[in-house]
N, C-alpha and C positions, 0 to 999 in steps of 0.2 A: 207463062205460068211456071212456076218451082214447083215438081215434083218431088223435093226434098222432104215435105211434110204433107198432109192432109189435115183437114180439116174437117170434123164429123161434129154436126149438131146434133144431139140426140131428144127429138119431140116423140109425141104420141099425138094419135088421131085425136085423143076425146078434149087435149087440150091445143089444138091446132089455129085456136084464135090467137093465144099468145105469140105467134110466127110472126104477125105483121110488123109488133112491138120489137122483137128480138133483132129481127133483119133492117129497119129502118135504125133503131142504137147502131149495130154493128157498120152500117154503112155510113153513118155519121162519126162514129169513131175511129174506125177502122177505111177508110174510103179508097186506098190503092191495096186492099190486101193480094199477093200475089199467088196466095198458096188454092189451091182447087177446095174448094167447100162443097160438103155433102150435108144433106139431112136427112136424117132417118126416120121414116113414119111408119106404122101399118098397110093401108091401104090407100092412104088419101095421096093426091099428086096437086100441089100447089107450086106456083113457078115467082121465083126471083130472080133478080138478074143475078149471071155467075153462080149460083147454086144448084148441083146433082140432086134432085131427089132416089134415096133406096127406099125402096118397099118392101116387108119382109113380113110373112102369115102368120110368123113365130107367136103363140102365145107368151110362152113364159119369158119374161126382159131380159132376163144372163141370155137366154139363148137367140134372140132377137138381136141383143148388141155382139154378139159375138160375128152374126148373120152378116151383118153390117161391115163390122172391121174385115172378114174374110174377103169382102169384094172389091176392099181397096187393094189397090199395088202398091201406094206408100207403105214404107214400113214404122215410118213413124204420124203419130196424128194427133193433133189436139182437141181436145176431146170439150163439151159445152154444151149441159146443157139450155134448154130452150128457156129459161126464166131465169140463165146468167148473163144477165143484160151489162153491157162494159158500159161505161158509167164516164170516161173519160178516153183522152186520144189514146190509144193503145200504142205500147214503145216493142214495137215491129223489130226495131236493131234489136233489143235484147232477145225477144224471143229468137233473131234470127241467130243469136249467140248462143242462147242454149241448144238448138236444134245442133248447129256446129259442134257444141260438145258431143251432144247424141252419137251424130253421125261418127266421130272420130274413137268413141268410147263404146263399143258397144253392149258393155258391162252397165251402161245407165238403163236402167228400168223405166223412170219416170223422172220427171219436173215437174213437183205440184206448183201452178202458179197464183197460189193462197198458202197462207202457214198454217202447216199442221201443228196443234199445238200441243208436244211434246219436251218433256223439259229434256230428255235423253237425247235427243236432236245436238250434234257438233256442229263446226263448221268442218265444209268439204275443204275438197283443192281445189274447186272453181270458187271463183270471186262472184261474193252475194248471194250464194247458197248454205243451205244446210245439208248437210246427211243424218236422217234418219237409222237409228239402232235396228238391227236387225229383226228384234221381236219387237217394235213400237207397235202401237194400234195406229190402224188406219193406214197401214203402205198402201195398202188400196184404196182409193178414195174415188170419188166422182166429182171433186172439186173442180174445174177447171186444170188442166195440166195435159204437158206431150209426154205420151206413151210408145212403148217400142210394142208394139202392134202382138206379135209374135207370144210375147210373156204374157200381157196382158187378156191375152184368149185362153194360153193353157193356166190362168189362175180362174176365168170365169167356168161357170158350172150352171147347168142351162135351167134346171127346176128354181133357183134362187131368185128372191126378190133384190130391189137394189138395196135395201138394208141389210139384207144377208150377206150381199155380194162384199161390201164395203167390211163385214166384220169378219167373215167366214173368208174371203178372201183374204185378206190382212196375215191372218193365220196361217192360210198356205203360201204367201210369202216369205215368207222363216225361210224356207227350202231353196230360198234363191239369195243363202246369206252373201255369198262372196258378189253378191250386183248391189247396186248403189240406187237408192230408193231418196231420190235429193228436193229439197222442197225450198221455195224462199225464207229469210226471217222473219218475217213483218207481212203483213196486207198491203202495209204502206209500199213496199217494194217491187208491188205488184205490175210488170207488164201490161196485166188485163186487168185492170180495176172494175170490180163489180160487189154487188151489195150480196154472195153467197147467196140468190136464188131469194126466197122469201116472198116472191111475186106473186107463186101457187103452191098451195099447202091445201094437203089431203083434201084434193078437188077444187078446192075456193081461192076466189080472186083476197090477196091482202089488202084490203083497204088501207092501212099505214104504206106500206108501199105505192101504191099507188098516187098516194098524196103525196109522198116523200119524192118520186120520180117525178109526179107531174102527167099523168097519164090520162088527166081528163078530157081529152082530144082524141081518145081512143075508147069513146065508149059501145062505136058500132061492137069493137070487140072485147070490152070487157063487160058489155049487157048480152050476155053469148047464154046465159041459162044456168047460170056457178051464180053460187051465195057467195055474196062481198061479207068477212068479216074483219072483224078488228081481234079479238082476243081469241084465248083458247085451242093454241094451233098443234101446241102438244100433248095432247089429252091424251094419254096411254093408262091403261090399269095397271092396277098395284100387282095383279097378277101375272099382267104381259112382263111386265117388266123382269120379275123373279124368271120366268119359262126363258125370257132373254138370255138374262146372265147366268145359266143354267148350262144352257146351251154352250155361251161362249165358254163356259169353264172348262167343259167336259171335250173340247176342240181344241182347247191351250193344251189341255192334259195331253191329247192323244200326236201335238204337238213334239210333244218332250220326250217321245219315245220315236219320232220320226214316222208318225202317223199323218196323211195331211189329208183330208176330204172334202 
């Protein structure tokens, strides 16, 4: 086992069918992985092979994932959640080349292993990376990517949701300008290729997903008591939306005076 890195899945109890799907892909593409994998759940304790389960009472999720990261002793961990299913053989060297940088840099923050798409993104000094601007959106992300364990808990804040965490986060990453927030070019470039989650949306199974994967061998767990739909998956009000960017403005502001919350 390589202590070098960990590996944290992060599921919830109420969608704990999608595990069987997650862990049979990963074991199919990923099949010698050497690094220790955990899964994070509430209450429930389900067993795969080579997988820690954490249990943690934490209601609110910052404070839950945080519960989580603190119980590792890696200091670095790749982080996944339960409905980013790798989709192809995973290229193990490269991650095991970033992790390498990590370790030797320890000014690297993150390696999102998806593109964040920012047109303000350079290339880094490592080969087949970007570096992120230090005020981009989304340094914090929940993409798939290796975290330095340590930053990535003093940016989380325990009342937030994960879309909070992702923008209000972001925000208080500014304060960490001189560290290196570095992401692929491309999807295509991806180590862990995966279709960005899309599996489970605000409760419900995707039906286009599902067809698109092939997952109709899996209907003990996808007839689990979740509406299968096809459309309609971002249906937000005109009003949430405005309260959104309200918010975000008013945290950029307090930003620029070196306010960070």
């Amino acid at each position: 086992m390589d202590n070098s890195c960990a590996i944290l899945v992060l599921g919830c109890d109420k969608n704990i069918s999608v595990l069987n799907i997650f862990f049979d892909f990963l074991k199919k593409f990923w099949p010698n992985c050497k690094y220790p994998i955990y899964l994070g759940l509430e209450k429930s304790t389900v067993r795969y092979e080579g997988v820690s389960t954490l249990n943690s009472n934490e209601k609110q999720w910052a404070k839950r994932i945080k519960s989580y990261l603190m119980s590792l002793k890696e200091e670095r961990v790749l982080i996944i959640l339960d409905d980013f299913l790798p989709e192809a053989p995973v290229d193990f060297h490269k991650i095991e080349t970033y992790i390498a940088y990590m370790k030797e840099n320890q000014d690297i923050v993150t390696i999102s292993l998806a593109e964040i798409y920012d047109k303000a993104n350079f290339p880094s000094t490592y080969p087949g990376l970007m570096r992120r601007k230090s005020r981009g959106d989304y340094l914090l992300n929940m993409q798939v990517g290796l975290w330095n364990k340590s930053i990535l808990c003093a940016l989380l804040r325990d009342k937030e949701t994960p879309w909070e965490t992702e923008l209000f986060g972001s925000i208080r990453a500014r304060k960490y300008a001189k560290y290196q927030f570095l992401c692929i070019p491309s999807d295509q470039n991806s180590p862990y290729r995966y279709g960005r989650g899309w599996l489970l949306v605000r409760g419900c199974w995707n039906g286009n997903e599902i067809k698109r994967l092939g997952l109709e061998s899996y209907y003990k767990d996808i007839f689990d008591g979740k509406d299968i739909i096809y459309k309609g998956f971002m249906q937000i009000s005109f009003v949430q939306r405005v309260i959104r960017r309200l918010r975000i403005i008013y945290r950029k502001m307090l930003s620029r005076v070196g306010v960070y919350i």
